[in-house]
N, C-alpha and C positions, 0 to 999 in steps of 0.2 A: 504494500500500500504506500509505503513512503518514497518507493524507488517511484511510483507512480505521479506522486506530487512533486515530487523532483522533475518527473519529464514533463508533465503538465506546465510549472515552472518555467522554465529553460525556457517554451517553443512560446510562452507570453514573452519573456524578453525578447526573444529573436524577432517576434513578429513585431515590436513596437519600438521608439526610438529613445535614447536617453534623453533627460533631462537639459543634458549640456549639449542637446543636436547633435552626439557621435551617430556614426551610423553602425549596422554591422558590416564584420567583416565574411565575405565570401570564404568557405572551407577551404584555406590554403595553407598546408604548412603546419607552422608553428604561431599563423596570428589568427586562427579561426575560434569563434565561440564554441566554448566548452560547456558540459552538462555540470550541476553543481554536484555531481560524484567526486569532481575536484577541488573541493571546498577547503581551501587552505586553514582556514578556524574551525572546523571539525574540532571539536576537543581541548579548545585553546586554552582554558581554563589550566590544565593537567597538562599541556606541552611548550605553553610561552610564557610569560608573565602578562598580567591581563590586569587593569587598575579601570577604578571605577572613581570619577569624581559629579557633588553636587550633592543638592539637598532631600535627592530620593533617587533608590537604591534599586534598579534592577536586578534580578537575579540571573548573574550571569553565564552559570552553567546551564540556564533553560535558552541562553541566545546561542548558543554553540554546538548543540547534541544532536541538529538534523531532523527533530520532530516536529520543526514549527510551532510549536504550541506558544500559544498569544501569551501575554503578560500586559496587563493595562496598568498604566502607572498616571494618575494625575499631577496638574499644575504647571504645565508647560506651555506658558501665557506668551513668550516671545519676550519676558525677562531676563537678561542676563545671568542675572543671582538664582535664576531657577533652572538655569541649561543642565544638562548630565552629558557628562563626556567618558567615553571608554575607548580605553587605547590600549592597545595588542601590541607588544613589544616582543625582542627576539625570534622574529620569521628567519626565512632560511633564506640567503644573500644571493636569490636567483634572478637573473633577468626577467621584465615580462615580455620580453620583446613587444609586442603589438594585440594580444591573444588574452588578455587578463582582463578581467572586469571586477568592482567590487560594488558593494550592496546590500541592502537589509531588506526585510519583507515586514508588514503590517498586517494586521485584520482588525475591521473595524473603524478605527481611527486611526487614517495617514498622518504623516510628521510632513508638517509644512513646509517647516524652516527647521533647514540643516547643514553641516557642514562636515564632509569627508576632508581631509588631510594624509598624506603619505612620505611617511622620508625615505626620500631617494638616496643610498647611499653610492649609487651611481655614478648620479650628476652630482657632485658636491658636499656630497651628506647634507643634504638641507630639507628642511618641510617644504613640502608643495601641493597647494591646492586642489585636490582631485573635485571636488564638486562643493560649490557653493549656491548652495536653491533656497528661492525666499516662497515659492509658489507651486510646491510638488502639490499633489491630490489625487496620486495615483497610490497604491496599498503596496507598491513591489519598484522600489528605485535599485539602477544599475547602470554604470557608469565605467565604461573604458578606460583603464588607466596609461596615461602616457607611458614613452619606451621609458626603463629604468629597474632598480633593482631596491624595493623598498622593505624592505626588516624593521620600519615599524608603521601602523597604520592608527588613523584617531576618525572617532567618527563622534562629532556634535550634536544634539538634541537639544533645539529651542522650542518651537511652537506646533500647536497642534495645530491640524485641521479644522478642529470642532472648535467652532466659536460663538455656536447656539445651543443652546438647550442646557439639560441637567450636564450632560459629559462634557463642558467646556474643558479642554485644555487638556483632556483626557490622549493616550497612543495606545496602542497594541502594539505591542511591537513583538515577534516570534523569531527572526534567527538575524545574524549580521554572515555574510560572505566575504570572501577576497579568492575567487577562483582561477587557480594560476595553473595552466597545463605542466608549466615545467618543474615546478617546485614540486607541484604534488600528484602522488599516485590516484589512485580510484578510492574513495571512501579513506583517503589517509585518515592515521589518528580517533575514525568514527567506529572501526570494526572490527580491521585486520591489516597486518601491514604482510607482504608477498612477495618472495624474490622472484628471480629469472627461472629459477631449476624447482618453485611451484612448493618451496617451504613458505609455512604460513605461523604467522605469531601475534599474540595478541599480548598486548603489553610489552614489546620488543620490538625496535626497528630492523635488528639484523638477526633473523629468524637460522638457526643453524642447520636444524632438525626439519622433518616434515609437517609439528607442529612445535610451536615453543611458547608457553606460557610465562609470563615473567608476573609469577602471581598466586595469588592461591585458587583451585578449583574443587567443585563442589560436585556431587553427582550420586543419584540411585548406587548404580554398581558400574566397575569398570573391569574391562576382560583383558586379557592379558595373554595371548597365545606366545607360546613359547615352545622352541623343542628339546633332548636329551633331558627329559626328567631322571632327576636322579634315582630310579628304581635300579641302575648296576650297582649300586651300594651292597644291595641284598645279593647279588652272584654267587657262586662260589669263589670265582678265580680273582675277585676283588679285593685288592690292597689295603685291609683296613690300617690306618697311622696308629700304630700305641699309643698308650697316654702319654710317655716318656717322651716320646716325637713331637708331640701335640705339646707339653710343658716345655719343652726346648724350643719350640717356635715362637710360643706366651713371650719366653721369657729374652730371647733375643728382637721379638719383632715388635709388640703390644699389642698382637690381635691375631686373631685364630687363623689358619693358613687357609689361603686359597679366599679369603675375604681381605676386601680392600680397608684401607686403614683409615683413619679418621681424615686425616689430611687429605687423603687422594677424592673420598666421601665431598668434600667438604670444593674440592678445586672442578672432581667430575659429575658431581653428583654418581646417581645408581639406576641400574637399570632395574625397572621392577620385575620383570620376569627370570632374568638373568639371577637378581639378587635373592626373589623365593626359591629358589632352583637350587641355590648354593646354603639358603640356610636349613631347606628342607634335607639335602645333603650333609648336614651338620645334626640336625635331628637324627637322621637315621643312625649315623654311625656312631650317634652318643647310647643309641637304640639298642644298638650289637654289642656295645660296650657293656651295658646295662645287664643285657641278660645275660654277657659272661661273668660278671660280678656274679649276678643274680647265682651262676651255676657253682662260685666259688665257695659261694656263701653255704650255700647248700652242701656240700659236697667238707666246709669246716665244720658243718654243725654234724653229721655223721661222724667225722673223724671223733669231732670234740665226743660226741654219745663214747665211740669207741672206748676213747682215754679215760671219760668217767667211770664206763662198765671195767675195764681192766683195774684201774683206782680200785672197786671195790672188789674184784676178788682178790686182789694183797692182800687188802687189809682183813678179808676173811682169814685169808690165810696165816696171815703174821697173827691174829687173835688164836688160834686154835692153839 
């Protein structure tokens, strides 16, 4: 459904003109409009630093998460003292060549008057005006950003729309954009991040494995196929270690053999199937160990009867 407001989106911008009279650009290259799959503030809250100035306080992880979901926030009379400013700092120091647009979506009550700002660390490191509108009225503004490479962006909120009624001064405002084909992958930051050879990680930009979670996860049950379960423990022709072998390994290494140590734990982590495999492997041969005891013990407690019954016919003996 959201991928679906996402393309619904996109083809309202394409089909109407910005604010600042850009036009679009024809599919060519690297300066063609993009879908907002490329949404550079996906997540921004959690990936940039992100500040919030003024006398009332949007909630900024509901502008960033891709859901749209509105936020109305009063008192935005065209006051100075009443503007709210949010500025995305730390972007990634990519060209936009000609192909980047930025922008926020509404429902409800449009933002009249407002002001986009972008530092170009390109041309000069300096702020530059991406869009100053005194008279938007439309719910969904988007605005081509000149060529340049800008890492940080500021977007203004002065006046609303609504200049009648009970909602004076009232916005909606549901998500802020900077959709840059080259900086960002598909759904960056929102989802999943994806290499070339189709490793996928969530919580991780450089995914190693075919998945990599940089996190904790939660779940019913998890399966774990794996092969050579250790049932050759039980053989015959299998090599049980003594305990003598097994205490000399204790005692030179700080952990049981054939199991990785804390530090290697700790640098490679563990595989889970790998790792039940070896301690099930450890269970059994403590197993065999067990029931030779078990057979030892049994086998002193005869002897000891032996010793006792002999005990007493001595002492019969030596009485008579």
């Amino acid at each position: 459904m959201k991928k679906i407001i996402y393309i619904i989106l996109v083809m309202s911008l394409m089909r109407s003109l910005s604010a600042e009279g850009q036009t679009i650009f024809s599919p060519v290259g690297n300066t063609s409009y993009i879908g907002l799959d490329k949404n550079l503030l996906f997540n921004a809250p959690s990936r940039y630093q992100v500040t919030q100035t003024g006398t009332r306080q949007f909630n900024l992880p509901g502008l960033f998460d891709g859901s749209l979901y509105v936020e109305y926030l009063p008192g935005f009379d065209g006051n100075v003292s009443n503007d709210v400013t949010i500025e995305i700092s730390g972007l990634p120091d990519y060209h936009t060549q000609n192909g980047a647009f930025i922008g926020f979506t509404t429902r409800g009550y449009p933002i009249k008057v407002f002001k986009i700002e972008g530092f170009d660390n390109y041309n000069g490191g300096v702020w530059r005006t991406i869009a100053n509108v005194n008279d938007n009225l439309n719910a969904t503004y988007s605005v081509l950003l000149p060529s340049g490479s800008y890492t940080k962006v500021r977007f203004k909120f002065s006046k609303s729309s609504e200049e009648l009624g009970p909602y004076v001064g009232y916005v909606g405002l549901s998500e802020l954009f900077f959709v840059h084909n080259e900086a960002a992958k598909a759904y960056d930051g929102l989802m999943v991040q994806y290499s070339t050879n189709g490793n996928v990680g969530i919580g991780t930009t450089t995914p190693a494995e075919k998945l990599a979670v940089n996190g904790k996860i939660r779940a019913h049950e998890i399966k774990v196929e794996t092969a050579n379960w250790p049932d050759y423990v039980f053989a015959k022709d299998y090599e049980l270690p003594t305990l003598q072998e097994t205490e000399k390994h204790i005692k030179e290494k700080g952990h049981l053999p054939d199991i990785p140590s804390a530090e290697e734990v700790k640098s490679n982590g563990i595989d889970l199937g790998e790792m039940n495999a070896k301690l099930l492997q450890k269970i059994e041969e403590l197993t065999l160990h067990l029931i030779e005891k078990d057979r030892e013990i049994k086998n002193l407690y005869k002897l000891n009867n032996r010793v006792i019954d002999l005990e007493l016919k001595i002492e019969k003996l030596t009485n008579r």
